[in-house]
C-alpha positions, -999 to +999 in steps of 0.1 A: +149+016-137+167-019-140+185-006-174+194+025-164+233+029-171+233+052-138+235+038-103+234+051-068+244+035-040+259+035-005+240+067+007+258+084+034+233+107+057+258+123+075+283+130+052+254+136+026+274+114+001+265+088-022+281+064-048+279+070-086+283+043-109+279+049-145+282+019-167+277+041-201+312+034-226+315+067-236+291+095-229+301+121-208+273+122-183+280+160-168+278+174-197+248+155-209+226+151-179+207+173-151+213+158-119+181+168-094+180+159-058+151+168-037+141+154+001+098+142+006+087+145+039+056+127+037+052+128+002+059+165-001+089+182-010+107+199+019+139+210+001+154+205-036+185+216-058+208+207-090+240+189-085+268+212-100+284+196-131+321+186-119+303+171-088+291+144-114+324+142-136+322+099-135+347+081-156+331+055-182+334+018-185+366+007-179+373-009-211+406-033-197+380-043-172+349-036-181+339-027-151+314+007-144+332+038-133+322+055-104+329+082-076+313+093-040+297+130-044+291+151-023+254+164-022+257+196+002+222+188+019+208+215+036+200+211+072+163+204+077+140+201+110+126+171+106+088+169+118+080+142+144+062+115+127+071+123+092+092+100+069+120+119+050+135+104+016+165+116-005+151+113-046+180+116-072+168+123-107+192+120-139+174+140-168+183+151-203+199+190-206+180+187-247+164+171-264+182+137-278+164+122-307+128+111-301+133+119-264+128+157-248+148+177-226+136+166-191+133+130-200+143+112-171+169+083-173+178+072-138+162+079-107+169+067-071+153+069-036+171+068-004+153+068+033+166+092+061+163+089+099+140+106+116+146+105+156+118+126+163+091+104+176+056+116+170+041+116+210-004+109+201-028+104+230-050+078+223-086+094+220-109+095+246-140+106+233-172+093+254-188+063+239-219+047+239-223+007+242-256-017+235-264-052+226-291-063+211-290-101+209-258-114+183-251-072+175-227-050+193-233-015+189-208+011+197-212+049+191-201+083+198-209+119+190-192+115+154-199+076+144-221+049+147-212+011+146-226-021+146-205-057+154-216-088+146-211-113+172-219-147+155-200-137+126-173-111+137-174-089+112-183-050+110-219-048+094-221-010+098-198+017+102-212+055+098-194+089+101-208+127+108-202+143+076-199+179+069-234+184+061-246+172+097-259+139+086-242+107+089-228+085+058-221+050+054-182+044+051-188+009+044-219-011+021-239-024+050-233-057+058-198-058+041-172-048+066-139-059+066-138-098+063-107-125+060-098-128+025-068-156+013-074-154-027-065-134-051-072-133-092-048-161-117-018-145-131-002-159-160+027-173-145-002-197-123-019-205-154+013-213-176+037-241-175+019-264-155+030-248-124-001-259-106-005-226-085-033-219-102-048-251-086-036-244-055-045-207-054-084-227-061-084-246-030-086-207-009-114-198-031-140-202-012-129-200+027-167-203+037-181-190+071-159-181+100-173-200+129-163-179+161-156-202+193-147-178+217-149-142+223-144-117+248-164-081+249-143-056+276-170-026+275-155-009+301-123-001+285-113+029+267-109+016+239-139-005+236-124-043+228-135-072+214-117-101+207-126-134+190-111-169+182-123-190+157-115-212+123-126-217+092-142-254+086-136-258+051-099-244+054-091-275+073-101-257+111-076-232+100-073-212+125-076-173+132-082-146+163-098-113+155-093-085+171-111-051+170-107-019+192-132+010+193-118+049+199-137+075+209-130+095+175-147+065+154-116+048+145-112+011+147-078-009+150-085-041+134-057-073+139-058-100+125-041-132+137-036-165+112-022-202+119-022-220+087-029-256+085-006-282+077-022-294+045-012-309+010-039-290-007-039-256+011+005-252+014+008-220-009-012-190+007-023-165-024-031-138+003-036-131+038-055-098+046-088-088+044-116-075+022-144-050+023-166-032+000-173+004+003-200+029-016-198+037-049-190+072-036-154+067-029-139+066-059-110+087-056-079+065-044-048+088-023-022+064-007+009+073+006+029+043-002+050+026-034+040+039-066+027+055-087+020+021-112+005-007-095+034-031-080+041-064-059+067-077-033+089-094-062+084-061-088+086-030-065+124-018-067+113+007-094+089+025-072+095+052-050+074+062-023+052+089-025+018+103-022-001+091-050-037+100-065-056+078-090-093+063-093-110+034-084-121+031-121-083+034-131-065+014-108-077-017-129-053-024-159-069-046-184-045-075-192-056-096-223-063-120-197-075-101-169-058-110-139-041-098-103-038-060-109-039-024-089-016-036-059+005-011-041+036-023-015+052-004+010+014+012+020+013+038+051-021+050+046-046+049+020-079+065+012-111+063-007-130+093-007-157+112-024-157+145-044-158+165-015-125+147+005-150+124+028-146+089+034-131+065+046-088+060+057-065+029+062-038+031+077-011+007+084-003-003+121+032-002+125+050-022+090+036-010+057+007-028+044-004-036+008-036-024-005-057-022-036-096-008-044-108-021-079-146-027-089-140-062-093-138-093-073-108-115-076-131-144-084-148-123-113-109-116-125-099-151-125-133-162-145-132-137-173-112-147-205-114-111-220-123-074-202-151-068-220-171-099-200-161-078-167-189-062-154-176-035-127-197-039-093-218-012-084-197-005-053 
């Protein structure tokens, strides 16, 4: 993507233009290349064409200048009716007419990826499913006709979480015990471990976060949602501050916010991570995420991506560096899910900003201690 000698730029939605530049010295690029367009809504494709040849007719490098040539075309976009609630993207794709050497007809050699407004806002009633609330000592429990759940109060984390399946019986969606938790490290990369950069010391110091002490919290039972807020810190972080905060729908979903106020401390300046971690049954292994992709990618190496709905495995979301290390993230995330080989289990989706996300078998702690990937021993979950 960052070599390509075409670019596209300066998208125009209501004209349905955009900017060429081509930066090759002297191969005439009509003649050559396919030109695709399609538009996703959502991931799926809603409308899609070829750009006629002397649309694409692009003058070389300027060779007085050296500058790329380039010209606006015109795309002649259908119209489409958007869908409330559905993102819409314009995808160009640049591919060989024939075959060119070691490389096939198809081969594609510049792509680009364009949003487009949507005005249509998606209008969902919150559900209001009837619910049922108990407490037994330190656990909240709160259930309904389709889900069971269980909060712990001391600790503020989600020890059990249970949906009706299709076969009438209820299944775990999370390993008991191992709900959603704060989570501030993530595995060595090389660029901590070379040069004597010293974030691979610093990254140490959010290794262990220890226990979340919980100083306040607030139950409102009587709301629909169901709401529970907490305050609290974490002791070893310095009193490091966080608030917790879950909401309970009548469906069995559960918004989950988290709030952070990092200390002012030498040893704990450089945050690794902020989010949080669970572990789900072996089950899920299938990973769908609507979101940047399809390779694994971070905020500084993302521009190559598009977004898309994407399909992988737990198994294979793990590439195994020589030195394993931080792997199977995915940016720009607006939902993802890990489900079993009949479609059920459990969704994420982000709030209102894309999220980042990653499944893998492995802890970062077990990715930072191993020297090679054959001492990685995959968790059971």
């Amino acid at each position: 993507y960052q070599y390509s000698q075409l670019k596209f730029d300066a998208f125009d939605e209501d004209h349905a233009t955009v900017r060429m530049k081509n930066y090759f010295l002297f191969t005439d690029v009509a003649e050559k290349y396919e030109f695709r367009w399609n538009i996703t809504a959502d991931g799926d494709v809603a409308a899609e064409g070829v750009l006629p040849a002397d649309v694409v007719c692009v003058a070389n490098v300027d060779a007085r200048t050296n500058q790329p040539g380039e010209r606006v075309v015109t795309l002649n976009l259908p119209t489409i009716a958007k869908e409330a609630g559905k993102e819409y993207f314009l995808n160009l794709t640049v591919a060989l007419k024939a075959q060119d050497g070691l490389l096939n007809a198809g081969h594609v050699v510049a792509y680009e990826q364009f949003a487009m407004r949507n005005d249509n806002e998606l209008m969902s009633a919150m559900p209001d499913a009837a619910m049922t609330v108990t407490q037994d000592g330190n656990v909240l429990s709160i259930s309904g006709e389709q889900f069971h759940t269980a909060l712990n109060l001391e600790t503020a984390q989600l020890t059990r979480y249970e949906a009706l399946g299709a076969d009438g019986t209820f299944h775990a969606l999370i390993v008991p015990g191992e709900g959603p938790k704060g989570s501030f490290y993530r595995a060595a990369t090389d660029n901590d471990r070379a040069f004597g950069s010293g974030l691979g010391h610093m990254n140490a110091a959010w290794k262990e976060p220890g226990a979340y002490v919980v100083t306040n919290r607030v139950l409102y039972a009587d709301e629909t949602p169901v709401r529970v807020t907490f305050d609290g810190c974490y002791p070893v972080l310095e009193n490091m501050l966080v608030s917790l905060e879950y909401r309970f729908y009548g469906d069995g979903s559960i918004r989950v916010q988290m709030h952070l106020s990092a200390p002012e401390h030498q040893q704990l300046i450089y945050i690794p991570v902020v989010g949080m971690q669970m572990t789900l049954p072996k089950a899920y292994e299938r990973m769908t995420y609507f979101g940047c992709g399809p390779e694994e990618n971070y905020t500084d190496r993302h521009s190559g991506t598009k977004v898309g709905c994407y399909e992988t495995t737990v198994t294979d979301n793990f590439f195994p560096y020589m030195e394993p290390s931080e792997t199977g993230n995915r940016t720009g995330v607006r939902w993802i899910a890990l489900t079993d080989e009949t479609g059920e289990g459990l969704l994420a989706a982000a709030d209102s900003a894309p999220m980042e996300a990653s499944a893998l078998h492995y802890t970062p702690e077990a990715l930072t201690q191993a020297k090679h990937p054959y001492q990685l021993t995959a968790t059971e979950n």
